[in-house]
C-alpha positions in Angstrom: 1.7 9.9 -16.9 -0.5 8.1 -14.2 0.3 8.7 -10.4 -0.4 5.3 -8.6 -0.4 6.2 -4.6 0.5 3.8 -2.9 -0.9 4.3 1.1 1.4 4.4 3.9 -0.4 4.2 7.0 2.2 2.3 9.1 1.5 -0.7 8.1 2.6 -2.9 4.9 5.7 -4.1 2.6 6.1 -0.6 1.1 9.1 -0.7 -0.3 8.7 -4.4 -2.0 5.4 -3.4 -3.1 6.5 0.3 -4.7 9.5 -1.8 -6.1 7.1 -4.4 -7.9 4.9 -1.8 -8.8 7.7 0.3 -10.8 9.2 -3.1 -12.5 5.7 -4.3 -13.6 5.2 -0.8 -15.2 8.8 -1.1 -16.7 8.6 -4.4 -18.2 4.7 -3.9 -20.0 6.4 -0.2 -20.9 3.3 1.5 -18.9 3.9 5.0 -17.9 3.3 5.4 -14.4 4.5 7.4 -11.4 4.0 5.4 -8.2 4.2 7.2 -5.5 3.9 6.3 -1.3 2.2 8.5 0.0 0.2 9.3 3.6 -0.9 12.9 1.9 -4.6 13.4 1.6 -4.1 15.6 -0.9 -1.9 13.5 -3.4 -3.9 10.4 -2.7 -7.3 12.0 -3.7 -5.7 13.2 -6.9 -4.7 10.2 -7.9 -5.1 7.9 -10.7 -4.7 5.0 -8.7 -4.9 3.9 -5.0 -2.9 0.5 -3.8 -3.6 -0.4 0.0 -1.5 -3.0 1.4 -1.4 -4.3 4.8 0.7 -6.7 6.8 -0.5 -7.7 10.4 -3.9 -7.7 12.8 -7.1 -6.3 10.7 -8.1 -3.9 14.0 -4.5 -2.3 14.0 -4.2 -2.0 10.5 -7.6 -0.2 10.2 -6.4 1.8 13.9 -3.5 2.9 11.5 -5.5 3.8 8.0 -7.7 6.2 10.4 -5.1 7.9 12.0 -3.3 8.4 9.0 -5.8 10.8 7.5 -6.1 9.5 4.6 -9.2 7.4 4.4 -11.6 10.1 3.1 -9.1 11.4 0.1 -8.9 7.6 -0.4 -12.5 7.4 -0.5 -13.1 10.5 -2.8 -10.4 9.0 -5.3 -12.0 5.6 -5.3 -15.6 6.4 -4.9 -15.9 10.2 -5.6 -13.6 10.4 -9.0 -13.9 6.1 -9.7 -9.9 5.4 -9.8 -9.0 1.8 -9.4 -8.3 0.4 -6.0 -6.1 -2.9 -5.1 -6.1 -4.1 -1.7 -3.0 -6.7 -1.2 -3.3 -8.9 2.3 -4.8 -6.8 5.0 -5.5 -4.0 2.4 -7.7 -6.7 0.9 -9.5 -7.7 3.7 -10.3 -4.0 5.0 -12.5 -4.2 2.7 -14.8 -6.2 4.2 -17.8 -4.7 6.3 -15.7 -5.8 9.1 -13.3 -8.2 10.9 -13.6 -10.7 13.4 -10.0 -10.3 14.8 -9.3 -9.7 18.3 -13.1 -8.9 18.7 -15.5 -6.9 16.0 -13.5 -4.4 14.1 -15.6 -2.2 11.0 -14.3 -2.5 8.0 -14.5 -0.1 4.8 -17.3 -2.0 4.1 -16.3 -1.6 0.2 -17.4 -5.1 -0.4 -19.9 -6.9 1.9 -18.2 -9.4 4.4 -17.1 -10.9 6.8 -12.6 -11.6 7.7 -12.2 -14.6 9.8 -9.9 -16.8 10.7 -9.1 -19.7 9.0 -9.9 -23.4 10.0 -8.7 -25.6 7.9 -9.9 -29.5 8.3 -7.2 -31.0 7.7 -5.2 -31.0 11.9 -1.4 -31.0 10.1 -2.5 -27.7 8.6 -0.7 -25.2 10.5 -1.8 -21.4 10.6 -0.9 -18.8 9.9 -1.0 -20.1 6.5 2.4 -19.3 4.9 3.8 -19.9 1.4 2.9 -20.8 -2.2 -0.9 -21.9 -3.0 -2.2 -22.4 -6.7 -4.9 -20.0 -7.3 -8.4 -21.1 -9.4 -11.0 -17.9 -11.2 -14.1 -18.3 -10.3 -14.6 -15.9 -13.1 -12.8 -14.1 -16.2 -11.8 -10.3 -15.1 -9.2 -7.8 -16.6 -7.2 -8.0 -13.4 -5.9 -11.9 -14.4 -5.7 -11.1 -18.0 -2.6 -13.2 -19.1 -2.5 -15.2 -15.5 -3.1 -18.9 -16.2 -5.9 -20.8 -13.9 -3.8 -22.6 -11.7 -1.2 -19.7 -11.3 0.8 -20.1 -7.9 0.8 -17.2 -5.5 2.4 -16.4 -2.0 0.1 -16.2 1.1 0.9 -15.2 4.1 -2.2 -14.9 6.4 -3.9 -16.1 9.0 -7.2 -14.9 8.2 -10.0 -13.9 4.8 -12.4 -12.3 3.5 -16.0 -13.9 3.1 -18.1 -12.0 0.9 -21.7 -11.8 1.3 -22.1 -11.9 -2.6 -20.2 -14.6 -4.1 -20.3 -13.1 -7.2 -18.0 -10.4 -5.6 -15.1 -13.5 -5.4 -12.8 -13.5 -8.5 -10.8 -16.7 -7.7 -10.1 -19.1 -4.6 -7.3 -21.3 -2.8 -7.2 -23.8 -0.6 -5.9 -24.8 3.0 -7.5 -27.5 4.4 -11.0 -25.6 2.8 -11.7 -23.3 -0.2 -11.2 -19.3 1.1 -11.2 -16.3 -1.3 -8.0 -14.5 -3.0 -9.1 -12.4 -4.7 -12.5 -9.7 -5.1 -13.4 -7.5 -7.7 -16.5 -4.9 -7.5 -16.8 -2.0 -9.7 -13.2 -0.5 -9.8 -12.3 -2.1 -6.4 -10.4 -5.0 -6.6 -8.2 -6.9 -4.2 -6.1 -9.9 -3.6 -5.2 -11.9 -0.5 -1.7 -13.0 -1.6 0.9 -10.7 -1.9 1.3 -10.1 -6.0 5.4 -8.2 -5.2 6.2 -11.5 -3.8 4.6 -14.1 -6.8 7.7 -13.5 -8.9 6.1 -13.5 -12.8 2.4 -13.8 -12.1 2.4 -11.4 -9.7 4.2 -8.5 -11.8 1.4 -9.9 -14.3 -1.2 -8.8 -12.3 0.4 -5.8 -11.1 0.8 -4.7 -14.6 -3.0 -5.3 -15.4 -4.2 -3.3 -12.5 -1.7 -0.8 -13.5 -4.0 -0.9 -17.2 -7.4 -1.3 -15.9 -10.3 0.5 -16.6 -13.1 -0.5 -15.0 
């Protein structure tokens, strides 16, 4: 059995995450254990790493520091190559840093820069806050299944630029094209929140849950 740790660092939907995690493993019959976790230990052993993230980019990354888990994180992800998914603010963390309340460093996992969104379209509110259609800029396992066009729920304010495009797996739009979604190596992650996308979402929480970069 895989152990999937799942960070808790004070910050993120936890429980509706681990809960999606678990169903997406029950209904593709993957044997997993997912576990939340803020234990160094247990996180670096891991076959897995999920990050998520609700809220400001400088307090989440305040929060992953203090937690004490960043460099068993980084020796699972980097050190040992288990996959990685970033969901919201997880996601953008992994940016080289964030443009939030002033300059923030990021994980610097994928090149890039999180600001805020402008859309140019005035009606447009932000945050930006319900279902958007998805499109790939390119095939990856992570989608495998997911049509083009799949809707997703948002709920952010800000995203993720990457320096390399090619880093970019597929976009949405609100009033402009942003990015939901990045894949480099075995780190992957999403800006929509996959444990609230209903099917599509426990589709792609399934193929992370079988990935092997």
């Amino acid at each position: 059995m895989q152990t999937v740790a799942l960070i808790d660092y004070g910050s993120g939907n936890l429980r509706s995450a681990e809960k999606a995690l678990r169903e997406a493993a029950r209904r593709h019959g993957i044997d997993a254990d997912i576990v939340v976790t803020a234990e160094p230990s247990i996180v670096a052993a891991a076959d897995r790493v999920v990050l998520p993230g609700v809220g400001a980019f400088a307090s989440c990354r305040a929060g992953l520091d203090a937690s004490g888990v960043y460099e068993a994180m980084n020796q699972a992800v980097h050190g040992k190559g288990a996959p990685f998914l970033g969901i919201c603010v997880g996601h953008q963390l992994l940016a080289s840093e964030g443009l939030e309340f002033g300059v923030t460093p990021g994980l610097d996992w994928i090149g890039g820069q999180v600001k805020k969104l402008e859309p140019n379209d005035p009606a447009l509110t932000i945050p930006h806050m319900g279902w958007n259609a998805i499109a790939f800029t390119r095939a990856h396992p992570l989608f495998k299944g997911v049509e083009d066009g799949a809707h997703m729920y948002f709920a952010n304010s800000f995203a993720l630029t990457p320096a390399d495009p090619a880093d970019v797996l597929a976009t949405t739009d609100h009033g402009g094209p942003f990015t939901a979604a990045v894949a480099k190596g075995n780190v992957a992650g999403v800006q929509f929140h996959p444990e609230k996308s209903q099917a599509a979402g426990l589709a792609l929480l399934a193929n992370f849950l079988e990935w092997r970069p």
